[in-house]
ROVEXDO-729152 format. One record per residue (C-alpha): x, y, z; residue number from 1. Coordinates in Angstrom, 1 decimal. Layout:
# ROVEXDO-729152
     c1     c2     c3 num
      X      Y      Z NUM
...
END
This chain:
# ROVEXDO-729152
     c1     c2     c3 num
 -130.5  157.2 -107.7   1
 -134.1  156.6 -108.5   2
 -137.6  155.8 -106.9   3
 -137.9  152.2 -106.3   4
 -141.5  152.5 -104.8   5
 -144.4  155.4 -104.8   6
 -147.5  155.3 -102.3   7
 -150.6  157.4 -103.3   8
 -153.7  157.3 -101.4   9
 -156.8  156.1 -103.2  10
 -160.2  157.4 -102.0  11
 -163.6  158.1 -104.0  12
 -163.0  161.8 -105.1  13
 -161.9  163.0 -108.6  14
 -158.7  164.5 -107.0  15
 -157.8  161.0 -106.0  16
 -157.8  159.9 -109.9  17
 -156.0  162.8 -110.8  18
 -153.4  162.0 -108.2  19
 -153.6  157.9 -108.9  20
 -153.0  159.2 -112.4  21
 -149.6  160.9 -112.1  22
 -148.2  158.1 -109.6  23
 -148.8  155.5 -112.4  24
 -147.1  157.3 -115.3  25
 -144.0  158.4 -112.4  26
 -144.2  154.5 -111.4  27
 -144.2  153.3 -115.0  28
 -141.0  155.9 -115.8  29
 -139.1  154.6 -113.1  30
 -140.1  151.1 -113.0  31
 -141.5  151.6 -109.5  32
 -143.7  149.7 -107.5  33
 -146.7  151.5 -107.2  34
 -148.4  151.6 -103.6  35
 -151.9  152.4 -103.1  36
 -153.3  153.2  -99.7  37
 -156.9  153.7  -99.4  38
 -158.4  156.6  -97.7  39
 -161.3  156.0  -95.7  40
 -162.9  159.7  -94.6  41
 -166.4  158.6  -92.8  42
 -165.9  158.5  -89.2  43
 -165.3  154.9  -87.8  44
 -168.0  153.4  -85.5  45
 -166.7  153.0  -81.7  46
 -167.5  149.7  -80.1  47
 -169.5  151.7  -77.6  48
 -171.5  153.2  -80.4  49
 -171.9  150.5  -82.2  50
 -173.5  148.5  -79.0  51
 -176.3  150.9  -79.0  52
 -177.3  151.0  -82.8  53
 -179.6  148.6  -84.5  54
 -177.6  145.8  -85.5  55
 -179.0  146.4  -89.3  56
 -177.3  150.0  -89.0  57
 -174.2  148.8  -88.1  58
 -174.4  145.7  -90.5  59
 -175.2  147.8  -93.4  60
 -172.2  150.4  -92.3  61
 -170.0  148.2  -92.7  62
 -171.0  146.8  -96.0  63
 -170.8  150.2  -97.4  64
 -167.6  150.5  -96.2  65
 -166.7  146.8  -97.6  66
 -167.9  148.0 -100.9  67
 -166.4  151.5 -101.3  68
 -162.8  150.0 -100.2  69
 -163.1  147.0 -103.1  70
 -164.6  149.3 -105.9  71
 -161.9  152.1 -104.5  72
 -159.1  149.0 -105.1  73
 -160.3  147.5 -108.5  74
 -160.0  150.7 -109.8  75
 -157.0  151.7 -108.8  76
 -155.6  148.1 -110.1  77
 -157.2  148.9 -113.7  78
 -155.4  152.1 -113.9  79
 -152.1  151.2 -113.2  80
 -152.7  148.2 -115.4  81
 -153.6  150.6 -118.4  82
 -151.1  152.7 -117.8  83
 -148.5  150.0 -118.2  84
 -147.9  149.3 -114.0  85
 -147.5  145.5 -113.4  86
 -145.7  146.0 -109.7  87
 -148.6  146.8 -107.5  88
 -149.3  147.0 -104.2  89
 -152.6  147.8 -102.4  90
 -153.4  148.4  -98.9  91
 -156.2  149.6  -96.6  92
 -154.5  149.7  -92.9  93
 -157.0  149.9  -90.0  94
 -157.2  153.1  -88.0  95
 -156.9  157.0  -88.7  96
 -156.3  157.3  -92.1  97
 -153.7  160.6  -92.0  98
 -151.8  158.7  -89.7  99
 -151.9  155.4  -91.7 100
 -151.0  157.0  -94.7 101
 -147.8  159.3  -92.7 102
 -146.7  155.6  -91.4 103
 -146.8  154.2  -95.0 104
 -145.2  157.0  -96.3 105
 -142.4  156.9  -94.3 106
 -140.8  153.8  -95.8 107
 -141.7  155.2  -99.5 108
 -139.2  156.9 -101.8 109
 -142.3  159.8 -103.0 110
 -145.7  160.1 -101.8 111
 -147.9  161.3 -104.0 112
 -150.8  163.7 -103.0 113
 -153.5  166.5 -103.6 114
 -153.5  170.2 -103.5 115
 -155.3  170.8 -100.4 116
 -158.9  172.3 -100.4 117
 -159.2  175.6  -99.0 118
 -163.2  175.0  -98.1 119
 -163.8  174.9  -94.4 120
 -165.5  171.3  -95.1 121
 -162.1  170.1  -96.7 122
 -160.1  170.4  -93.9 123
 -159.3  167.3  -93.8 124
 -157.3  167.5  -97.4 125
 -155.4  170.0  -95.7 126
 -154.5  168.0  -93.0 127
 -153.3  165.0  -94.8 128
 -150.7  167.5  -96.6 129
 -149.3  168.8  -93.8 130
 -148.9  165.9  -91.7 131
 -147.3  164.1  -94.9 132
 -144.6  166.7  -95.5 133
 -143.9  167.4  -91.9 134
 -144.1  164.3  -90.0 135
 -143.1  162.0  -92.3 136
 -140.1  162.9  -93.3 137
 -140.1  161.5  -96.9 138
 -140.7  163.9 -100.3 139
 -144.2  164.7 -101.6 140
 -145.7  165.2 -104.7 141
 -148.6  167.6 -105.0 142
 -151.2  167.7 -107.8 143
 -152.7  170.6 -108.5 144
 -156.5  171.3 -109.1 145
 -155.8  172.2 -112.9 146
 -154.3  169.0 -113.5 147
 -150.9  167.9 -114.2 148
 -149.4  168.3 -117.9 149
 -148.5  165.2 -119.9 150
 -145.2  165.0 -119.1 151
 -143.5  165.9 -115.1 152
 -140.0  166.7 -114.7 153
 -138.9  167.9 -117.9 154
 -138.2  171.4 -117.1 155
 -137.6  172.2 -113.9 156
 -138.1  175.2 -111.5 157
 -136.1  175.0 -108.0 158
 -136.5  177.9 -105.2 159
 -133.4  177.9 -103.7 160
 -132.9  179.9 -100.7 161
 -130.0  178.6  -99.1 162
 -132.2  176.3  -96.1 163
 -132.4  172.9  -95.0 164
 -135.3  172.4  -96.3 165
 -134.5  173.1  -99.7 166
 -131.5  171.0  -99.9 167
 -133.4  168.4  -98.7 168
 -135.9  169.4 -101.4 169
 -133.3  169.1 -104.1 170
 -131.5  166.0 -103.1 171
 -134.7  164.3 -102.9 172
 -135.7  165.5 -106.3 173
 -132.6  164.1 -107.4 174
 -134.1  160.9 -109.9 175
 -136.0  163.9 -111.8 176
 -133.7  166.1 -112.0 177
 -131.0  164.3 -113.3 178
 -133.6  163.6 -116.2 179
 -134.7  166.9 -116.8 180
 -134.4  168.5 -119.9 181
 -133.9  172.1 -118.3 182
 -133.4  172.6 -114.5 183
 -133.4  176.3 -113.6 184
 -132.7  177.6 -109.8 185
 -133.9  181.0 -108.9 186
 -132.7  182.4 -105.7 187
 -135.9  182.7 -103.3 188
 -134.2  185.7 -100.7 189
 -134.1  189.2 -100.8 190
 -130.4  189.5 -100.0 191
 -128.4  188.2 -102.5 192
 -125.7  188.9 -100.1 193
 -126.6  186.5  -97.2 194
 -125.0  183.3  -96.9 195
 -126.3  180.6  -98.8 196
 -127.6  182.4 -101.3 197
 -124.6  184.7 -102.2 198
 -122.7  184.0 -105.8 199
 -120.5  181.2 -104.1 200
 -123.4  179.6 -102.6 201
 -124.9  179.6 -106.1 202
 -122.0  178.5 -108.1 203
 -121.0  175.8 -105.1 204
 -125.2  174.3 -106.1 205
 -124.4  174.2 -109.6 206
 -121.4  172.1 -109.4 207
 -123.8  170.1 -107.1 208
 -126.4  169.8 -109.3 209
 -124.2  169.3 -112.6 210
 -122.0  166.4 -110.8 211
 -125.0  164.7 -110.7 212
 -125.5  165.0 -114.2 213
 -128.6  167.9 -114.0 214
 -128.8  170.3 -116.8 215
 -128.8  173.2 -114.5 216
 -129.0  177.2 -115.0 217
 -128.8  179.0 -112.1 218
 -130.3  182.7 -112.1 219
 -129.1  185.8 -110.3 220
 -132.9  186.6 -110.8 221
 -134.3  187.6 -107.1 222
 -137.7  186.4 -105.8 223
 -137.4  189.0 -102.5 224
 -140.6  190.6 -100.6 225
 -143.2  189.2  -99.1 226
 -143.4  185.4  -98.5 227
 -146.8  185.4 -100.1 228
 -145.2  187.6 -103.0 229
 -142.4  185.0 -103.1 230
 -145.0  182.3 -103.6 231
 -146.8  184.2 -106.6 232
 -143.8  185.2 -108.1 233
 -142.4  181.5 -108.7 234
 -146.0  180.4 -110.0 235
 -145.0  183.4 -112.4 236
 -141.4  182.5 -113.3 237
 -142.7  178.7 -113.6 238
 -145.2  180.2 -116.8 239
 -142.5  182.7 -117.9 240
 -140.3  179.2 -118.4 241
 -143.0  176.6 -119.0 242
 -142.1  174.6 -116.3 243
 -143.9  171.4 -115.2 244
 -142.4  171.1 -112.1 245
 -141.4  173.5 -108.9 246
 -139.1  171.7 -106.4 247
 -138.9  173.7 -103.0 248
 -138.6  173.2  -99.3 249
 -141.9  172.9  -97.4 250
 -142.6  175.0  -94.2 251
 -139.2  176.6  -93.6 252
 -140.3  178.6  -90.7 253
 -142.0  177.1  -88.1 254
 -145.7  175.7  -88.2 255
 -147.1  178.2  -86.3 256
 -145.2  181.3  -87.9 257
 -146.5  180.0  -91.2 258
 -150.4  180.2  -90.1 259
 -149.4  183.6  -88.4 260
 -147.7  185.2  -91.1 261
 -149.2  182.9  -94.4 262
 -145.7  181.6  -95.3 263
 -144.6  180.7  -99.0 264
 -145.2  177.5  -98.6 265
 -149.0  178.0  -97.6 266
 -149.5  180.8 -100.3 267
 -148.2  178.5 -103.2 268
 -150.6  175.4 -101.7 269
 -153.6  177.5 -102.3 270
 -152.7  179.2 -105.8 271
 -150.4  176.4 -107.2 272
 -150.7  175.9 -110.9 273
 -148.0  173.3 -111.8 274
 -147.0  170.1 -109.5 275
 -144.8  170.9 -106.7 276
 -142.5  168.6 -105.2 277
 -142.2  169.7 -101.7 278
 -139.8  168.0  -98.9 279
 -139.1  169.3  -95.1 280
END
């Protein structure tokens, strides 16, 4: 089990290098092909629009956009050249972008992304996430603001709470953990008596996880409360361990409950301080 291809989207922002960054050194790890998809954000000009401009306006539009899209791919070729990437694919599909790069991503073993911006005029950061880890139906890879540390997967934090989606989470995560130094599972429920998360459950995981080969330690340790508590307190237990990685389940209650109620998944996407490998 491993990750025979990665997609990452490519635009002009310094999260994209950061992002572009990790997807080379997880492509070169794995021997991956490395995808990238290029993000176009500026609003496309509609036929009917671009009747009634000056043809210069229009002309010189699209030059821009010609330009951005070829400096956007040389660099993205140099990168994963100096960082020791010879399979390399790169793509810039017509149409929406968040859909383009959901489409993409569907036929991709990990698509790697950015912590989303909470600023009202970087909505659109948030709404790549989302539509990535709920529509299409692949793992994702989030890098967070602070940068990720030199090395990813080494030791290992899962939040386990006995759902689909972090099952799904963990078999997906399955090529790094097997390679992890340390995997450690910390039960993400406050009753350590409900089903899934009860002392079978947790001994049934780590015969999972260790027949896979995973170096796994599973903890009694409790992350119970409030779901935005739950968030914070796995950010904590990641810097109590030194882990450089948090695999969980994304959105385990429905969309709208999450909004309502700011779910663990949306309270760790604001405050994350480690990469987060997230799968619905």
């Amino acid at each position: 089990m491993t990750f025979r291809n990665i997609l990452v989207p490519v635009d002009p922002t310094s999260e994209s290098h950061a992002r572009v960054d990790v997807a080379v050194r997880l492509a070169r790890d794995f021997s991956a092909q490395l995808i990238g998809i290029y993000l176009d954000r500026r609003l496309e000009i509609a036929p009917s629009l671009a009747a009634l401009l000056p043809q210069s306006v229009v002309e010189e539009y699209l030059h821009n956009a010609a330009d951005a899209q070829h400096a956007a791919g040389e660099s993205f070729r140099h990168t994963a050249a100096a960082g020791g990437v010879t399979d390399v694919d790169w793509r810039a599909p017509l149409g929406a972008p968040i859909d383009a790069v959901v489409a993409h991503g569907r036929c991709a073993d990990l698509t790697v992304v950015s912590q989303p911006r909470t600023e009202p005029a970087e909505v659109f950061s948030e709404q790549l996430v989302q539509a990535v880890l709920l529509e299409s139906g692949r793992p994702v890879l989030l890098v967070p603001y602070v940068g990720a540390p030199p090395q990813i997967g080494s030791n290992i934090l899962v939040a386990w709470d006995g759902g689909r989606e972090a099952a799904r989470a963990i078999a997906d995560a399955m090529p790094l953990l097997v390679r992890a130094r340390q995997v450690t599972v910390v039960c993400a429920d406050p009753g350590a008596a409900k089903r899934g998360v009860d002392a079978p459950a947790r001994e049934r995981l780590a015969a999972y996880l260790r027949r896979h080969g995973a170096a796994t330690k599973i903890e009694s340790y409790e992350l119970g409360g409030a779901d935005v508590a739950i968030g914070d307190r796995l950010l904590s237990r990641a810097a109590d361990l030194g882990s450089d990685l948090l695999v969980m389940g994304g959105y385990g209650h429905p969309r709208w409950r999450e909004q309502a109620l700011g779910g663990a998944t949306q309270a760790l996407l604001a405050a994350m301080t480690l990469p987060v490998l997230m799968a619905h």
